[in-house]
N, CA, C and O atoms as a MOPAC input file, in Angstrom:
PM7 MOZYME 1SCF
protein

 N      0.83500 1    -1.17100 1     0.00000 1
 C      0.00000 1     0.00000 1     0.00000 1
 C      0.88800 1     1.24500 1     0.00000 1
 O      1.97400 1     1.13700 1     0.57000 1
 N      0.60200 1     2.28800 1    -0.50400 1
 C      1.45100 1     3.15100 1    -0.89400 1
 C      0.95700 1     4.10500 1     0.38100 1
 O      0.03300 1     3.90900 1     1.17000 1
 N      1.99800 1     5.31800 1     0.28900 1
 C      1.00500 1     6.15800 1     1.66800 1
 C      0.85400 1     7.90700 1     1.05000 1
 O      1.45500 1     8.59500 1     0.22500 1
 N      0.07900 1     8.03300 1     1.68000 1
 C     -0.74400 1     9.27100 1     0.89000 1
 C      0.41900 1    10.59000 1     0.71000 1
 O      1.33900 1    11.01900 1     1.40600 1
 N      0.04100 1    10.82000 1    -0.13200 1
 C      0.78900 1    12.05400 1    -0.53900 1
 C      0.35200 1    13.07800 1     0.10200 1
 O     -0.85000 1    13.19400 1     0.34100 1
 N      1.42100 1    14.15400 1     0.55600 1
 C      0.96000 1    15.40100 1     1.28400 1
 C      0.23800 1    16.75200 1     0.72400 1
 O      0.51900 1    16.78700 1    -0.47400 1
 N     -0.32000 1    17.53100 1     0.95400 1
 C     -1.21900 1    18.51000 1    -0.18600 1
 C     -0.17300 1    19.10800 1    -0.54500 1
 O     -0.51300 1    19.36300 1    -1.70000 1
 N      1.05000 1    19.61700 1    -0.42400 1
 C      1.77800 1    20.65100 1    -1.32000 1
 C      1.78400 1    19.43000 1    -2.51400 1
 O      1.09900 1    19.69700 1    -3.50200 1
 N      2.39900 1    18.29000 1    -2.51700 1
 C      2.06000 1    17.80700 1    -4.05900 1
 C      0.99800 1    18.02800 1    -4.99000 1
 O      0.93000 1    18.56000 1    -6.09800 1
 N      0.15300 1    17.44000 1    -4.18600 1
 C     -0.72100 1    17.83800 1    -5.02400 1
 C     -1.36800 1    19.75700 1    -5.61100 1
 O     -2.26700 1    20.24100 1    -6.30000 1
 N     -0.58100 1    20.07100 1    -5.05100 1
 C     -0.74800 1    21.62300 1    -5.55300 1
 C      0.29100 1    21.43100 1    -6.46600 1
 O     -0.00700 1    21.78000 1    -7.60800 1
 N      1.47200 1    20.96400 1    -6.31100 1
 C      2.53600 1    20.75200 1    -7.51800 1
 C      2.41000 1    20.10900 1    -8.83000 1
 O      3.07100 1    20.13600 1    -9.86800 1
 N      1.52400 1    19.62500 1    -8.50500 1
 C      0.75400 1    18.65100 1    -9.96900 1
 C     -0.37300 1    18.88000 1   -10.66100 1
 O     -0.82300 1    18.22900 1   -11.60400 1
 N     -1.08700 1    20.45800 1    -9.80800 1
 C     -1.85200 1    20.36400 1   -10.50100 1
 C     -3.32200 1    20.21100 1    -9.89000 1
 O     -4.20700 1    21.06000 1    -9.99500 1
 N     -3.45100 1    18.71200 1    -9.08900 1
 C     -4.74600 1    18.61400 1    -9.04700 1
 C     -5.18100 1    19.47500 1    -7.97900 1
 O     -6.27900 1    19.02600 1    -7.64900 1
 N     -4.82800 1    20.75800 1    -7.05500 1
 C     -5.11200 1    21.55300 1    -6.60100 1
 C     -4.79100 1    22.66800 1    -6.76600 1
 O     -3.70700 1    23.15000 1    -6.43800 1
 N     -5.73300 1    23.25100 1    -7.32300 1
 C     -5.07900 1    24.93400 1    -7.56100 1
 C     -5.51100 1    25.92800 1    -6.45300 1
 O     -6.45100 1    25.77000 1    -5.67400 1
 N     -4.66700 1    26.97200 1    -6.51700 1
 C     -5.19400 1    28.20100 1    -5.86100 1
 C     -5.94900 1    28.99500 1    -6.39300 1
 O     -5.85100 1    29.34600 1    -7.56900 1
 N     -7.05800 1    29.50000 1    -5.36100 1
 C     -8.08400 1    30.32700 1    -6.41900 1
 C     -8.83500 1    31.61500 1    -5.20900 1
 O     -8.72000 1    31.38400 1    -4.00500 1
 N     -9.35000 1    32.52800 1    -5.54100 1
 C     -9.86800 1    33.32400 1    -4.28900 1
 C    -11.15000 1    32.53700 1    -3.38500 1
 O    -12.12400 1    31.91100 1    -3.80400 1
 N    -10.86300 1    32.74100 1    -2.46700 1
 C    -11.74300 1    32.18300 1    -1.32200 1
 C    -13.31800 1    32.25500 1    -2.09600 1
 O    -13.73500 1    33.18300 1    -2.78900 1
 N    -13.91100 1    31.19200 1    -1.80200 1
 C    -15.51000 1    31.42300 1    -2.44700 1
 C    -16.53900 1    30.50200 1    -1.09700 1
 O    -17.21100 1    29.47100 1    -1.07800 1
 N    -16.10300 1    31.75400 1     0.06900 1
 C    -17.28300 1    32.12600 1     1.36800 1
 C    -18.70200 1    31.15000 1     0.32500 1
 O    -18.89200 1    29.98700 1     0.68000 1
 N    -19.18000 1    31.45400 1    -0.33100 1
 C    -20.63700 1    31.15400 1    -0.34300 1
 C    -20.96900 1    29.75400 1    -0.72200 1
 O    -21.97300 1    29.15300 1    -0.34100 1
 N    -19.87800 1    29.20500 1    -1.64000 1
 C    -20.05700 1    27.97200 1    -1.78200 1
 C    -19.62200 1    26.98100 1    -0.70600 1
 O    -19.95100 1    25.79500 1    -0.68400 1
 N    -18.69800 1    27.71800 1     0.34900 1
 C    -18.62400 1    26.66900 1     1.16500 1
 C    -19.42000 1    26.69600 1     2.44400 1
 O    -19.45600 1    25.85000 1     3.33800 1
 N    -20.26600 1    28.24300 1     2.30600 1
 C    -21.34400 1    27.81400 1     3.06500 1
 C    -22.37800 1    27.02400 1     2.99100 1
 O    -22.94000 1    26.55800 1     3.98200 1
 N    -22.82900 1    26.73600 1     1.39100 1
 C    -23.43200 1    25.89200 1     1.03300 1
 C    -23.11300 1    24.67600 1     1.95000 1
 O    -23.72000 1    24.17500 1     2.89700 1
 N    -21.59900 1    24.30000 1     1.14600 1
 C    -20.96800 1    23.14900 1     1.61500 1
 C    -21.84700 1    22.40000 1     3.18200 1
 O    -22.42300 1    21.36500 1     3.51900 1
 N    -21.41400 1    23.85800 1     3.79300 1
 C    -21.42800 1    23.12000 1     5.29600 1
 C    -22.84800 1    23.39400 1     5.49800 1
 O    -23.17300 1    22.82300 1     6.53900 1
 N    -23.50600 1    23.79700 1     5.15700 1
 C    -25.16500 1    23.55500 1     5.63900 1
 C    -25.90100 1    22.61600 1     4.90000 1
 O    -27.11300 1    22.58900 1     5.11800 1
 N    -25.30000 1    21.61900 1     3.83800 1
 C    -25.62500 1    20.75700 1     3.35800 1
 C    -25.14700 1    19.40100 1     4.36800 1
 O    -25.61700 1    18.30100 1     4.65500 1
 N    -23.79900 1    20.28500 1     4.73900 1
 C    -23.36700 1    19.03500 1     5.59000 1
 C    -24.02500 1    19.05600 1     7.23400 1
 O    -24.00500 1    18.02100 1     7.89900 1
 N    -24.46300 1    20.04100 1     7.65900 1
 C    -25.46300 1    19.65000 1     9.22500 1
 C    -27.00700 1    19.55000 1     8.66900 1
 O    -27.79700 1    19.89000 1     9.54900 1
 N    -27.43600 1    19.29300 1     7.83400 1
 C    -28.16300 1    18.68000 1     7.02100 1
 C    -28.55900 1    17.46000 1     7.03800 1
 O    -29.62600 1    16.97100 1     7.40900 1
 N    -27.10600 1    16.74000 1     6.37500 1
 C    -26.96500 1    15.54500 1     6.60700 1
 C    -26.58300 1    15.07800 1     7.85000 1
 O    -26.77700 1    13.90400 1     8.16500 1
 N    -26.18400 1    15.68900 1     8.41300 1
 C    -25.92700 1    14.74900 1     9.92900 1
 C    -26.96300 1    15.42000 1    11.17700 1
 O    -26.62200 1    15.24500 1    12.34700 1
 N    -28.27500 1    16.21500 1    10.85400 1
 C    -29.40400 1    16.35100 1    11.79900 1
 C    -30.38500 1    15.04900 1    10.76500 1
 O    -31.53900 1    14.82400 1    11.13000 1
 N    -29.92700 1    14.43000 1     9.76100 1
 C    -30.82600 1    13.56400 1     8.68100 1
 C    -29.96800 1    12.07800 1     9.79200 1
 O    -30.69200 1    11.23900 1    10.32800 1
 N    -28.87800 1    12.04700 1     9.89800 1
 C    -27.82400 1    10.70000 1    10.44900 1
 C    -28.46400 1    10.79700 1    12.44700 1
 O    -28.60100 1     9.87800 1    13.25400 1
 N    -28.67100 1    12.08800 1    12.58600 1
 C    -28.89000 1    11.64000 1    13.72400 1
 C    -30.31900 1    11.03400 1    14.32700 1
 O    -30.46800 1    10.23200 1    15.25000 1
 N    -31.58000 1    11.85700 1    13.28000 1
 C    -32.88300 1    11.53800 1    13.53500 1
 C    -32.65500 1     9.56900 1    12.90200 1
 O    -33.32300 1     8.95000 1    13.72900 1
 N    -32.35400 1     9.04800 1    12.40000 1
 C    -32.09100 1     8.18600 1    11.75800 1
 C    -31.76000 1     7.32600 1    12.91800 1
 O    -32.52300 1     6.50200 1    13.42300 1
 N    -30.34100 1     7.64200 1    13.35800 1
 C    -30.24800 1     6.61200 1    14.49800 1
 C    -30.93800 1     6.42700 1    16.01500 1
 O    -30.90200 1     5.56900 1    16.89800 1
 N    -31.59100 1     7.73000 1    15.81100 1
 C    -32.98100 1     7.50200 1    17.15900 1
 C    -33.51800 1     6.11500 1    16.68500 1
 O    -33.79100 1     5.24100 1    17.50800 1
 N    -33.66800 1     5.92200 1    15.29300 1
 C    -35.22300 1     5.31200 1    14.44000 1
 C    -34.35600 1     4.07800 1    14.42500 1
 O    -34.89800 1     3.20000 1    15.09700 1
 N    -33.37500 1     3.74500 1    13.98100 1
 C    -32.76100 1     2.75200 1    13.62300 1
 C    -31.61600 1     2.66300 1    14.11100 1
 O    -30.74000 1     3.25800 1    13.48400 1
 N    -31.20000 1     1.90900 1    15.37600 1
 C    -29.99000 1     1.63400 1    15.79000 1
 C    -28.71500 1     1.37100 1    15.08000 1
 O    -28.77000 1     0.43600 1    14.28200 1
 N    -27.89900 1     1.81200 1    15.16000 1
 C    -26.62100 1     0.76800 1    15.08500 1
 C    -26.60200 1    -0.53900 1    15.09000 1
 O    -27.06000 1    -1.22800 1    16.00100 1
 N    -25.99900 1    -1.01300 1    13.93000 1
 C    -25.83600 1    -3.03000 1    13.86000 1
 C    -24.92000 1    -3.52700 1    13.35500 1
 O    -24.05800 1    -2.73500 1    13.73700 1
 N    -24.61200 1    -3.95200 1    13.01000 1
 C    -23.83600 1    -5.47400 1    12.55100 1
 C    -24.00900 1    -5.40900 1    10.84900 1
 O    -23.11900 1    -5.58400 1    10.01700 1
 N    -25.42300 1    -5.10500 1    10.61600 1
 C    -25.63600 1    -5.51400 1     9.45700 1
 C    -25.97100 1    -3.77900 1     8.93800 1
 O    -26.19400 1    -3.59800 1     7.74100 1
 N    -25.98300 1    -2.80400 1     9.71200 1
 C    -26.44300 1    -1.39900 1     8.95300 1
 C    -24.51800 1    -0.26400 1     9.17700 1
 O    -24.31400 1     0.90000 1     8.83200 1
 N    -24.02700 1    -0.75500 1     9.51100 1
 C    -22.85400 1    -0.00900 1    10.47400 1
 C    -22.11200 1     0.62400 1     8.80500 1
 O    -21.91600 1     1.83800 1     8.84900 1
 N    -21.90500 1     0.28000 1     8.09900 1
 C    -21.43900 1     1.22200 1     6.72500 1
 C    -21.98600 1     1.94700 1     6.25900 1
 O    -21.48600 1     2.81500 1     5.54300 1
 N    -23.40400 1     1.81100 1     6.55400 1
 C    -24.24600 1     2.83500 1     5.68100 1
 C    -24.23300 1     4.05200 1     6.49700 1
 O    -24.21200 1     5.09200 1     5.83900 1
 N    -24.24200 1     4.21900 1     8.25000 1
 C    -23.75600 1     5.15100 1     9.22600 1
 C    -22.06900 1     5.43100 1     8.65500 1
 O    -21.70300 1     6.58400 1     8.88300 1
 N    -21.42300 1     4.88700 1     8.22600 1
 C    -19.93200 1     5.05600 1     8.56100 1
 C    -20.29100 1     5.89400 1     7.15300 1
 O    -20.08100 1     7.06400 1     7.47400 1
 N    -20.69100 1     5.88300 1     5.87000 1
 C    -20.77000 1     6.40000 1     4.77600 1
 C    -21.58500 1     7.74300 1     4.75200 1
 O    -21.33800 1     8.72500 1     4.05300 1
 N    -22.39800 1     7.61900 1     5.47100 1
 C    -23.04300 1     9.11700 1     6.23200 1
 C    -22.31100 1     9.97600 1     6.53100 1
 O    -22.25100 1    10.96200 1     5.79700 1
 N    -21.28700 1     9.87800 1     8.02800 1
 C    -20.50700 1    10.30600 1     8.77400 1
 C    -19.37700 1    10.84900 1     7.36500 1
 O    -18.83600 1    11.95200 1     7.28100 1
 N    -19.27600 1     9.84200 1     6.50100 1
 C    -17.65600 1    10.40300 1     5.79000 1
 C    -18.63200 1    11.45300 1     4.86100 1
 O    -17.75400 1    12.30500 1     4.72100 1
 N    -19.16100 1    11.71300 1     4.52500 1
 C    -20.27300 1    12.21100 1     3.48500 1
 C    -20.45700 1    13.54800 1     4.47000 1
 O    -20.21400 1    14.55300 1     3.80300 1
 N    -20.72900 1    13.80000 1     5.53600 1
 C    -20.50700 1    14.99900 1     6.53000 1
 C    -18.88900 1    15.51700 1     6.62800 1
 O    -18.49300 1    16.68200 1     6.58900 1
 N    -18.29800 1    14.60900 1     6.73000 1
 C    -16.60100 1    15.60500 1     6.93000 1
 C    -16.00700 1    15.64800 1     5.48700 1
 O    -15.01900 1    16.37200 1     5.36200 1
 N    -16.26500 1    15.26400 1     4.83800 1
 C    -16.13500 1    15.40100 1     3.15900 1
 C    -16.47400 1    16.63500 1     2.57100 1
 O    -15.72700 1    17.37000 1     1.92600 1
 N    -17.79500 1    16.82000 1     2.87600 1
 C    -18.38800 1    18.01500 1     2.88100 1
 C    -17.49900 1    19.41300 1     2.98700 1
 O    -17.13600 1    20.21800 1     2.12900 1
 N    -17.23800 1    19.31100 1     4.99900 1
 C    -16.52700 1    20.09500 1     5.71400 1
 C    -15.10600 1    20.32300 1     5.32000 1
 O    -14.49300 1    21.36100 1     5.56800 1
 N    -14.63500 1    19.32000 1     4.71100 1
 C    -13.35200 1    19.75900 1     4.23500 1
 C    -13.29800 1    20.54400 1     3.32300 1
 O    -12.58600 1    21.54500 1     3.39600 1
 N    -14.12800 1    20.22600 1     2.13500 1
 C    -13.90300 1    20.62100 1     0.97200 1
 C    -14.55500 1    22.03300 1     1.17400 1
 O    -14.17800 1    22.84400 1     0.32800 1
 N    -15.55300 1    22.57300 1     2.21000 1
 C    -15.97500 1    24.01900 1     2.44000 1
 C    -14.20800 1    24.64400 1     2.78600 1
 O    -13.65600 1    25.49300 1     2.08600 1
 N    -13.66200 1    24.06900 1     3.84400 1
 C    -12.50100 1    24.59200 1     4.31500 1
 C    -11.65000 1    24.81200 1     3.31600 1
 O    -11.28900 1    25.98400 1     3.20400 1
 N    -11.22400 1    24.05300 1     2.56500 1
 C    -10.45800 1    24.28000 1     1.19600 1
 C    -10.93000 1    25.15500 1     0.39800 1
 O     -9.98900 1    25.60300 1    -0.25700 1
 N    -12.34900 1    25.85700 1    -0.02500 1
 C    -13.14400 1    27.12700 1    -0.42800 1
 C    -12.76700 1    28.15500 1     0.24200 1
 O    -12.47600 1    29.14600 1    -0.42800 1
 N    -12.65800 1    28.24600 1     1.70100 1
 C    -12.71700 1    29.28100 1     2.33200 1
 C    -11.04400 1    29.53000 1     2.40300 1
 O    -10.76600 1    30.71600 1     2.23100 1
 N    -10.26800 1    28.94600 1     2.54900 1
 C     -8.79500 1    28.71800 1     2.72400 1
 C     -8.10300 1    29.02700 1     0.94900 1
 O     -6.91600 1    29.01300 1     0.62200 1
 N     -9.22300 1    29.26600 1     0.13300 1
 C     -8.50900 1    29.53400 1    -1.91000 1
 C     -7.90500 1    28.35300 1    -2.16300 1
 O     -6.69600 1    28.28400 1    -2.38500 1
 N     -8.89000 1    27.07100 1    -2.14800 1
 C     -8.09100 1    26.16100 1    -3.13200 1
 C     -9.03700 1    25.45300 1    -3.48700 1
 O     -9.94900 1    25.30000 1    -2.67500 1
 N     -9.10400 1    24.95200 1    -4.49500 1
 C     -9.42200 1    23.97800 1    -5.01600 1
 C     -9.21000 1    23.03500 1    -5.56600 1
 O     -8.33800 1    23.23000 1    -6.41200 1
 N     -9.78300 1    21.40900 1    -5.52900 1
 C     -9.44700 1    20.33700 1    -6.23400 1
 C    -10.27600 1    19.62100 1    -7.15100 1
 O    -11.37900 1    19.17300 1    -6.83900 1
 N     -9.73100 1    19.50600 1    -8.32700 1
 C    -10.65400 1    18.63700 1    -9.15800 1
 C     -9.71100 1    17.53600 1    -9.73800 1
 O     -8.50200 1    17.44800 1    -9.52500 1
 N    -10.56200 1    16.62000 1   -10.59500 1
 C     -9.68800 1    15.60800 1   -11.68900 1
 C     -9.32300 1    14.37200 1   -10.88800 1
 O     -9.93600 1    14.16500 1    -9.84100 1
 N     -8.47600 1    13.61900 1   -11.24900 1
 C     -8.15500 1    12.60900 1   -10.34200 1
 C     -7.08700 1    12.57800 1    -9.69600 1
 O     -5.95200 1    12.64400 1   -10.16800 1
 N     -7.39800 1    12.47400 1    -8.55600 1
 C     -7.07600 1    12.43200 1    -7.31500 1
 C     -6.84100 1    13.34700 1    -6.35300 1
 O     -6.01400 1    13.35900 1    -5.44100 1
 N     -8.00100 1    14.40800 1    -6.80200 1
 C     -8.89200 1    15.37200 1    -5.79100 1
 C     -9.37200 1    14.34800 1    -4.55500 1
 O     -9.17600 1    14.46800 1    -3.34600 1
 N     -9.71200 1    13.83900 1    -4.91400 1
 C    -10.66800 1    12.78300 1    -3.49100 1
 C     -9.02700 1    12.70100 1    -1.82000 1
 O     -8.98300 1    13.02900 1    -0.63400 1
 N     -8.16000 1    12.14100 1    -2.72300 1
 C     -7.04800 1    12.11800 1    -2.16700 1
 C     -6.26600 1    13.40600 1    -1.44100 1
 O     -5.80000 1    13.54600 1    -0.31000 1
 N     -6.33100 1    14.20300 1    -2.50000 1
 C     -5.80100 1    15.83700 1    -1.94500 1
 C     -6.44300 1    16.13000 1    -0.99000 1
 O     -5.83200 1    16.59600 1    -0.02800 1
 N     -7.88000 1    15.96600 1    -0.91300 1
 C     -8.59300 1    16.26600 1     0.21100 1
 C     -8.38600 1    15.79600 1     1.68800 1
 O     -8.19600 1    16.57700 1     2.62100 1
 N     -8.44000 1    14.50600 1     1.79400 1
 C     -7.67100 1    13.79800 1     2.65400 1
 C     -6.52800 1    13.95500 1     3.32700 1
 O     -6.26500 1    13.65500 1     4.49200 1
 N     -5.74700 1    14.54100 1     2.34200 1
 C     -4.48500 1    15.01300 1     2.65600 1
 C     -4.40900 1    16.71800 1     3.12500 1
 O     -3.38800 1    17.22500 1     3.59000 1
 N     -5.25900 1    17.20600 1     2.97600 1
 C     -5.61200 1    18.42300 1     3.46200 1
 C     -6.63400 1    18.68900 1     4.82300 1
 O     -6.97200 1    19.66400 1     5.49400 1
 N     -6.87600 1    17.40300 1     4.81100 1
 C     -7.76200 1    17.41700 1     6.36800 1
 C     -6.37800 1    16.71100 1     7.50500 1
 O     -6.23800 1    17.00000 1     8.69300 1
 N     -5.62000 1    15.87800 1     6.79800 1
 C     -4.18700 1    15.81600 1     7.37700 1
 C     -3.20000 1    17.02900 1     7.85600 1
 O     -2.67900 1    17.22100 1     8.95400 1
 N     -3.12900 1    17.77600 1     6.64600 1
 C     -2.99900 1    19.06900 1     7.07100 1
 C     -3.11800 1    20.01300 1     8.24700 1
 O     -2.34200 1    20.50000 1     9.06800 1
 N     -4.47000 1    20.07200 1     7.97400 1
 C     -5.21100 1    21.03400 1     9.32400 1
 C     -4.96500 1    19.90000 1    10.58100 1
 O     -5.29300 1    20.48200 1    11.61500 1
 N     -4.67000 1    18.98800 1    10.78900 1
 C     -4.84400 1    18.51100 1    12.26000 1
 C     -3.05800 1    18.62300 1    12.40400 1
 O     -2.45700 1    18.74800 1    13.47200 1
 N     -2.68000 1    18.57300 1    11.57800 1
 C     -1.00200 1    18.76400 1    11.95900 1
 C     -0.85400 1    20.58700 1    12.03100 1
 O      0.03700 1    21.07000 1    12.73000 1
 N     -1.54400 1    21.23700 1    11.46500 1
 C     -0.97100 1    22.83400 1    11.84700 1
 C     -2.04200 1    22.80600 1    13.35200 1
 O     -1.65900 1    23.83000 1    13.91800 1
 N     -2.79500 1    22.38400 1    13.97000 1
 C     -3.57600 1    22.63000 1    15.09100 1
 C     -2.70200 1    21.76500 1    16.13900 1
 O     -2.70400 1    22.07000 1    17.33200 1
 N     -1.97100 1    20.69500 1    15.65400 1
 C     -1.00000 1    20.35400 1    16.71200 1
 C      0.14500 1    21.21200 1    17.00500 1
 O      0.46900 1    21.36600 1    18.18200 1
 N      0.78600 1    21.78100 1    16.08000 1
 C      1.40800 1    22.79300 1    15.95100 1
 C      1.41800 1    24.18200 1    16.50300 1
 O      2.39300 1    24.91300 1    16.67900 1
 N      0.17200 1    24.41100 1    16.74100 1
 C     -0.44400 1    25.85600 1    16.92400 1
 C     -0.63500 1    25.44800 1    18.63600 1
 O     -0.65200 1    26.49500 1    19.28400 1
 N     -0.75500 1    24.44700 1    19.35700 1
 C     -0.91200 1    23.99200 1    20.52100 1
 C     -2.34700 1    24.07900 1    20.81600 1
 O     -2.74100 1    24.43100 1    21.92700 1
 N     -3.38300 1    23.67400 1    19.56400 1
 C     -4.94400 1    23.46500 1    19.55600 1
 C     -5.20000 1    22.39900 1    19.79000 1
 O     -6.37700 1    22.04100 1    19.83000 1

């Protein structure tokens, strides 16, 4: 298994560019995303956690911070498309938890 590449690459290649902050789409972003997770939480009142439902919660949950990242990357001037945007992203939510360790957050 290979291990993920860090976001300055992918700004070096391309599949992330810099662009001016666009506030509105990533407000979208994130009110689509407590959206979906006031939709994940009425849900698991109704339908527990199981054995046999536990991905379709885990695919929810990534579908909410997916969201949130990619608002943060709007608001922060970047963007990713093409292949292996999915990845940059990832690697940019890597990012932010290493500058908040950093920052003593």
């Amino acid at each position: 298994m290979r291990s993920l590449r860090n976001f300055e690459e992918f700004l070096e290649s391309g599949t992330v560019k810099r662009r001016s902050s666009d506030r509105a789409r990533a407000k979208s972003l994130i009110e689509e995303a407590e959206s979906r997770l006031r939709f994940l939480n009425e849900l698991i009142q109704k339908i527990p956690v199981s054995d046999e439902n536990a991905n379709y919660f885990v695919e929810s949950v990534y579908d909410v911070l997916i969201s949130l990242i990619r608002a943060r990357l709007l608001i922060d001037g970047f963007n990713s498309s093409g292949e292996g945007s999915h990845e940059a992203e990832v690697a940019y939510m890597r990012r932010m938890g290493s500058r908040k360790k950093t920052q003593g957050l």
